[in-house]
N, C-alpha and C positions, 0 to 999 in steps of 0.2 A: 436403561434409562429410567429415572425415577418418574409415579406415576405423575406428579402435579409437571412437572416437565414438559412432559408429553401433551396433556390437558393444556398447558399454557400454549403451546404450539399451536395445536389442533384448535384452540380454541380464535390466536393473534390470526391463523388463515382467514377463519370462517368470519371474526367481526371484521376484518379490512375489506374480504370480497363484497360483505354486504351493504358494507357502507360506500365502496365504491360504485356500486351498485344505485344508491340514491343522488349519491354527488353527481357522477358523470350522466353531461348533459350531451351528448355523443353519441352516445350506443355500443361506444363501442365495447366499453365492460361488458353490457348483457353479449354481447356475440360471445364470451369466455365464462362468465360467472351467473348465469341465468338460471342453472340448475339449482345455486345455494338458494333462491327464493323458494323455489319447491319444495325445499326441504322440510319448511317451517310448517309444524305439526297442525294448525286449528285450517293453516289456507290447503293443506292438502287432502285434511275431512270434507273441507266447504268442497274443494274439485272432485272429491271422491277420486283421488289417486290411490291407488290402493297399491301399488308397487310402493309407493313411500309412506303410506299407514303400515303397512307391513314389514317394512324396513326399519321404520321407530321401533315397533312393539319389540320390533326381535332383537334390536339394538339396547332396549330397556330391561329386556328380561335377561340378558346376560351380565350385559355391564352395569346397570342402574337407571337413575337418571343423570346420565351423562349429556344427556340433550339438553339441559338446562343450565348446561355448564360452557359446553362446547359449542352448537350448534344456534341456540335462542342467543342472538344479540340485546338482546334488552338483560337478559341473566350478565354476558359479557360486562354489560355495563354498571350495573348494581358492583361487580364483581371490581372493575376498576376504582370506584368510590369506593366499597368496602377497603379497598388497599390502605388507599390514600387517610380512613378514615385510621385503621392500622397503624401506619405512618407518623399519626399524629400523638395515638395511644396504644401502647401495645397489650397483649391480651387482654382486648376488650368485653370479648362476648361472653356468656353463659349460655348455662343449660336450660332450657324453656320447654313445658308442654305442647303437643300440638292445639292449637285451635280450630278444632274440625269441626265445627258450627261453623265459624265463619269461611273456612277451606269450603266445603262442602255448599255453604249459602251462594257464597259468587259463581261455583259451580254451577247451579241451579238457576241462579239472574242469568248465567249465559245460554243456557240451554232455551230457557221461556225467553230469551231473547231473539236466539236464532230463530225459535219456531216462530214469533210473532211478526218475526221481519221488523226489528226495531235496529235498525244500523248500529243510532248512535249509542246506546249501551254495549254494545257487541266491539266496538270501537275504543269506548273507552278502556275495555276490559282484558281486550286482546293484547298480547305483550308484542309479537311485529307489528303491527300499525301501529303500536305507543313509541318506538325506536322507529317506524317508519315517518313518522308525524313531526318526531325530535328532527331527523337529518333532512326531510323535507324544507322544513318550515324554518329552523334557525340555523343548520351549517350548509344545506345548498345553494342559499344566497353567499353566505361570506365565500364559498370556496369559487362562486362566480365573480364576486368582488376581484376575488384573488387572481381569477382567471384575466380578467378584465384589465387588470395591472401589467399583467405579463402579454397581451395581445397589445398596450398602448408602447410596451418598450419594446417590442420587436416591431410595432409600425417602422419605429422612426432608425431601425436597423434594418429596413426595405424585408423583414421574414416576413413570412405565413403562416408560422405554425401555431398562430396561434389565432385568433378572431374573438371581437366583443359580442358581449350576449347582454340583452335585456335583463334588470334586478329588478322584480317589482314584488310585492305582496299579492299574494294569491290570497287569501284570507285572513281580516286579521283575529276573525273568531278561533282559529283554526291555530293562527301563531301562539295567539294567550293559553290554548289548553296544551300547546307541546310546551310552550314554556314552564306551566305549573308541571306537568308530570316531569319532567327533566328537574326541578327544583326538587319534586316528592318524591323519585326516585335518588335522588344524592344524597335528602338530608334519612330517608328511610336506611340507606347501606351503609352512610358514614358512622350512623351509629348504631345499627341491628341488624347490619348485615344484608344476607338472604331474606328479608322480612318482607317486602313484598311477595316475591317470590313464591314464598310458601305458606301465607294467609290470603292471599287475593288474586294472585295469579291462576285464570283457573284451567290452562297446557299444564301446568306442576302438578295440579289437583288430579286432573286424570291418567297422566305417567306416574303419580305417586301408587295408584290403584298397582301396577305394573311394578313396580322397584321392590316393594314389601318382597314381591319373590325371585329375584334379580340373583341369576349364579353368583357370581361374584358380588362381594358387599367389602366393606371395611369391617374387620371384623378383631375382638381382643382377645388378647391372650391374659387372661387375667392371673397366671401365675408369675409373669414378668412384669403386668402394670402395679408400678409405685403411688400410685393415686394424687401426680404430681400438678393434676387438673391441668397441664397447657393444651390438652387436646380440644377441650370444650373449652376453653378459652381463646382458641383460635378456631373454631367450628363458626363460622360465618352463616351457617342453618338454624345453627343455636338446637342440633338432634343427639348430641352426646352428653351423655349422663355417665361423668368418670368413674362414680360412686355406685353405681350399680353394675358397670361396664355393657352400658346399652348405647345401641345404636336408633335413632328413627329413619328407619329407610326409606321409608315413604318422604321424610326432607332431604336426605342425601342424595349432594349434587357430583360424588365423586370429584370433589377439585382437589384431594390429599395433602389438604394443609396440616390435617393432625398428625399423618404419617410421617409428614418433614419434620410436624413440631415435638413428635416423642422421643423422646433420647434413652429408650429400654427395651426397644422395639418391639413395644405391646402392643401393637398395630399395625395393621398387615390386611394389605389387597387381594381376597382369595376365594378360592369355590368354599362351599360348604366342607365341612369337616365330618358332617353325619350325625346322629339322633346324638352321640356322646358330648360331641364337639362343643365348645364353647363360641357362638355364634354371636352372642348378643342379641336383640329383641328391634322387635320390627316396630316397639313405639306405640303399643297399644291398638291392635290392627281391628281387635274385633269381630273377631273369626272371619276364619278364610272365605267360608263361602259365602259366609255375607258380604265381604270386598268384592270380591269376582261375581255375584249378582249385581253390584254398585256399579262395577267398571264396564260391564256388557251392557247393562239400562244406559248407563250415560253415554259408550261410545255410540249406541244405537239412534239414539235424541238427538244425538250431535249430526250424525251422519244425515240421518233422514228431515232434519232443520236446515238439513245440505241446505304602499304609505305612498300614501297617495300617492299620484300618475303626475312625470313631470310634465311643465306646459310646453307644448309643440309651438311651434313659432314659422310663420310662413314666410321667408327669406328676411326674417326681423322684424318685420313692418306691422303683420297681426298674429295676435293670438290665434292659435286652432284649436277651437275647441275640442277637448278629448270625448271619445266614443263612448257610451253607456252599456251595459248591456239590458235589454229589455226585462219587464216581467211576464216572463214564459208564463201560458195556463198550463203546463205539461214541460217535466224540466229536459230535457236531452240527456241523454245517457250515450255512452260510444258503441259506432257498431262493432259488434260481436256480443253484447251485453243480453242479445232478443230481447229485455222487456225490464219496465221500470222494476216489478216483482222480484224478477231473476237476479238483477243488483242489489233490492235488498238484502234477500235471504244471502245472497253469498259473499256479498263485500262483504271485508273486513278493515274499509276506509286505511290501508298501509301507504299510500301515497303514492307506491312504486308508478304508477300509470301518469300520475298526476307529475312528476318529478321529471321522466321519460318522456312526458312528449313534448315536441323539437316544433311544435306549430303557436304554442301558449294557450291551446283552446282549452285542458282542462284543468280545473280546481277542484277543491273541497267546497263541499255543500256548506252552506252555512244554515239551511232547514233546520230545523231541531232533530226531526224523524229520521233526516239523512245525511244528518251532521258526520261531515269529514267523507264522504263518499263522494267519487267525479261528476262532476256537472261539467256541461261541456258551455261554453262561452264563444261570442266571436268578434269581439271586441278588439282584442291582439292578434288575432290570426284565425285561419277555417280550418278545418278538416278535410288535409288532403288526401284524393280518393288512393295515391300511390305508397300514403301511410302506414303501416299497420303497428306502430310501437306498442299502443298500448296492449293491444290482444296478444300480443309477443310475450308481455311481461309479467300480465297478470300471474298472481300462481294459486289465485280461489277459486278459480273457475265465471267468474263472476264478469269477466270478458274473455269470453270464446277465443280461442284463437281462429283466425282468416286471413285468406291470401287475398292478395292485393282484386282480383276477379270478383272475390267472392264479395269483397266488401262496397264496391262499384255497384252493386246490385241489390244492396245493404236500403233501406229507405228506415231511419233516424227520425225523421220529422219533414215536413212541408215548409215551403216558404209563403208566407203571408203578404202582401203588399196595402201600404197605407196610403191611398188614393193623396188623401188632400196632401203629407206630407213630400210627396214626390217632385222631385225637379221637375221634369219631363211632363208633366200632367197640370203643372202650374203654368207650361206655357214659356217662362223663361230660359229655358236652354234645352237644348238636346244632351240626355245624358245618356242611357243604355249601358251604364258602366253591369249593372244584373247582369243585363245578357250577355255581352261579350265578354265577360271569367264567369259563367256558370258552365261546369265542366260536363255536365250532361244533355246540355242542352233544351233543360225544363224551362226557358224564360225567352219569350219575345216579345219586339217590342211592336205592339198594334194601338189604332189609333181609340183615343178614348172616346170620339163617337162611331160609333159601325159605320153608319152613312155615311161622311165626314172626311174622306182620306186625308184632307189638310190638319183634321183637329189636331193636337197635342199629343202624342204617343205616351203609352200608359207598359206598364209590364205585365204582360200575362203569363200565368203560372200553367203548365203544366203537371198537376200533381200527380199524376200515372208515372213521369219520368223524373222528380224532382229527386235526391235521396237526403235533402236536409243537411248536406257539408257544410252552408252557411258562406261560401263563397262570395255570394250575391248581399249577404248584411252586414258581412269585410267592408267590400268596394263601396258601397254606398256613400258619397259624400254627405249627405247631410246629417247633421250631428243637433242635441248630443245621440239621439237615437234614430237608428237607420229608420230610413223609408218601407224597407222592406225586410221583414224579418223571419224567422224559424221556430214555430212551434214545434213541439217535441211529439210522440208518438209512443201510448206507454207499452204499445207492445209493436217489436220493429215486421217492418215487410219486407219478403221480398218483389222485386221488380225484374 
């Protein structure tokens, strides 16, 4: 089987598992496909997985960067626009030097990123959360649209298989920056290819450290190349130089389109040939040892920086007003996360949590600092204590995984109570909706004068047993903002 063949195969798995992976709002993808998240190179530095950092490296130093081909979904997709831009014109591309100032610069913004705990550059920069952010934010609403069609025509064919889901916007800060990169990503591939990829991407910039000395390369035969240039005219890296018969390994994504495209078969998928051989050139590497200094400082840095709501209507007659969510002094983070910090440094704001959970409580930040990382909300729904998607899915480390026990025992943030705002404390009705769904048991209702057993009953908090699920700022009838609500806690406890 030919190599680009195989690459496309390997490649149509890995983007359909990961995008089902965002789309499906179920779960039930991650019970089969939950390991493809793990894979992705910068969230398994952040978890300090070291069985899948070592798995890359070794995966790189034989075959290349094939991970950028196969494996990174965002590469995938460059890769589908480059087609299309193909399509439009053929042998488009040329041969171009590297730009290793700027390769090496974004390297360097991510690294003093991660060490400073700046999310939202760490975010913008990281290639799965920019594909995480895309299917999030623009195709997992249409494909719920879609969903939502097919649960209305099996209604009225008395099935089940299918059930309506809530479409709303979770951010619209969050929609405008996946829509600009989805736009910078298609007009960068339709007409340059791999240009992303390998000036600004910077998982490329650090596997390229790794591919310069990659067993296997693409490599020429230059007594049978005709110097017909389709190779580098079809090099979608823009790293083959026909005219010298060079390769840049450090940009080769191994996707063997010039080996399809040569018709003299001057080109050829192979181990080294030895000191004689005619190997081609690594693209200006810059001595060895000073790459392999480069690549051990920066994996080391890397490692150790480890529309609007529609209106509710109450049987026709009035409007309901739709819920708010507060402004938190302390934002909520999910339990398994320990601590506002720990989220920093280890999100990579990918969505997968944010997409995954089945309650609506999380979104993207809209912070600047914390922009595209989960905030948890309770305005749609709480946090159920028998939940645990999101720590299931994460794959930076940046939510712990915990069992359903452990998380029960998890304390997130306090619930707060707004005396004057309260049904129950104003005297006109009896409400206790807090206490009877707070699942812990942290809220009862006593009277708002001690003396007084007749006064107005008031909610009192238990903050020793509370764990901040926000069940109690759900059920609150009074709108737009509960009576009683959930500060957040920036480093969590146990209870």
């Amino acid at each position: 089987m030919k190599l680009r063949t195989i690459r496309i195969i390997l490649a149509t798995v890995f983007f359909v598992g990961l995008t089902l992976l965002f789309l499906d709002f179920t779960g039930t993808a991650h019970a089969w496909l939950s390991w493809m998240a793990k894979t992705q190179a910068l969230e398994a530095i952040l978890a300090l997985n070291v069985v899948v950092i070592v798995a890359l490296a070794v995966l790189t130093l034989v075959f290349g960067r094939i991970y950028c081909s196969v494996i990174c979904p965002l590469g995938i997709v460059q890769d589908i626009f480059g087609w299309l831009g193909k399509k439009a014109k053929k042998n488009r591309y040329s041969y171009s030097k590297e730009l290793r100032w700027l390769r090496y610069g974004m390297l360097g913004v991510m690294v003093v990123a991660l060490a400073a705990g700046i999310g939202s550059i760490v975010q913008l920069l990281a290639p799965y959360s920019a594909f995480g952010r895309i299917m999030t934010m623009i195709f997992q609403p249409l494909w719920k649209l879609g969903n939502n069609v097919l649960a209305s025509l099996a209604e009225r064919a008395d099935s089940y298989a299918f059930y309506s889901v809530d479409v709303w916007m979770k951010s619209l800060p969050v929609l405008i920056i996946a829509l600009l990169t989805l736009v910078l990503l298609a007009v960068l591939a339709w007409r340059g290819g791999r240009t992303y990829c390998n000036t600004v991407c910077p998982v490329g910039t650090l596997l390229s450290f790794l591919a310069r000395f990659s067993w296997l390369k693409i490599r020429f035969d230059a007594d049978k190349c005709k110097n017909c240039s389709l190779c580098t005219k079809n090099c979608k890296a823009s790293c083959i130089d026909y005219k010298a018969h060079t390769v840049d390994y450090s940009r080769c994504v191994v996707c063997g389109d010039c080996i399809a495209k040569c018709k003299f078969g001057a080109l050829k998928y192979a181990a080294s040939s030895g000191p004689s051989g005619n190997s081609g050139s690594s693209g200006g590497s810059g001595g060895t040892s000073s790459e392999r200094r480069s690549f051990l400082l920066s994996t080391a840095m890397l490692t150790t920086a480890a529309l609007a709501q529609d209106k509710l209507v109450d049987g026709g007659l009035a409007i309901i007003q739709a819920k708010q969510s507060p402004k938190r002094l302390t934002p909520l983070t999910p339990p398994g996360s320990l601590s506002a910090k720990n989220m920093a440094t280890r999100c990579t704001g990918c969505q997968l949590c944010v997409s995954e959970c089945p309650n609506d409580v999380l979104r993207p930040s809209g912070e600047l600092m914390s922009l595209m990382q989960p905030v948890m909300e309770y305005d749609r729904g709480w946090c159920r204590p028998e939940c645990t998607r999101c720590s299931d899915v994460c794959p930076a480390g940046a939510i712990k995984p915990i069992d359903v026990e452990e998380k029960t025992a998890i304390q997130i943030g306090h619930a707060i109570v707004v005396v004057k705002e309260c049904i129950s404390a104003q005297g006109k009705d009896e409400c206790g909706n807090c206490a009877r769904h707070c699942p812990t048991g942290a809220i009862e209702m006593v009277p708002s004068d001690p003396a007084d057993d007749l006064s107005p009953s008031v909610p009192a908090i238990n903050e020793s047993v509370c764990i901040g699920c926000g069940a109690c700022e759900y059920v609150c009838p009074v709108r737009p903002l509960s009576a009683i609500h959930v500060e957040g806690h920036e480093v969590h406890r146990k209870i």
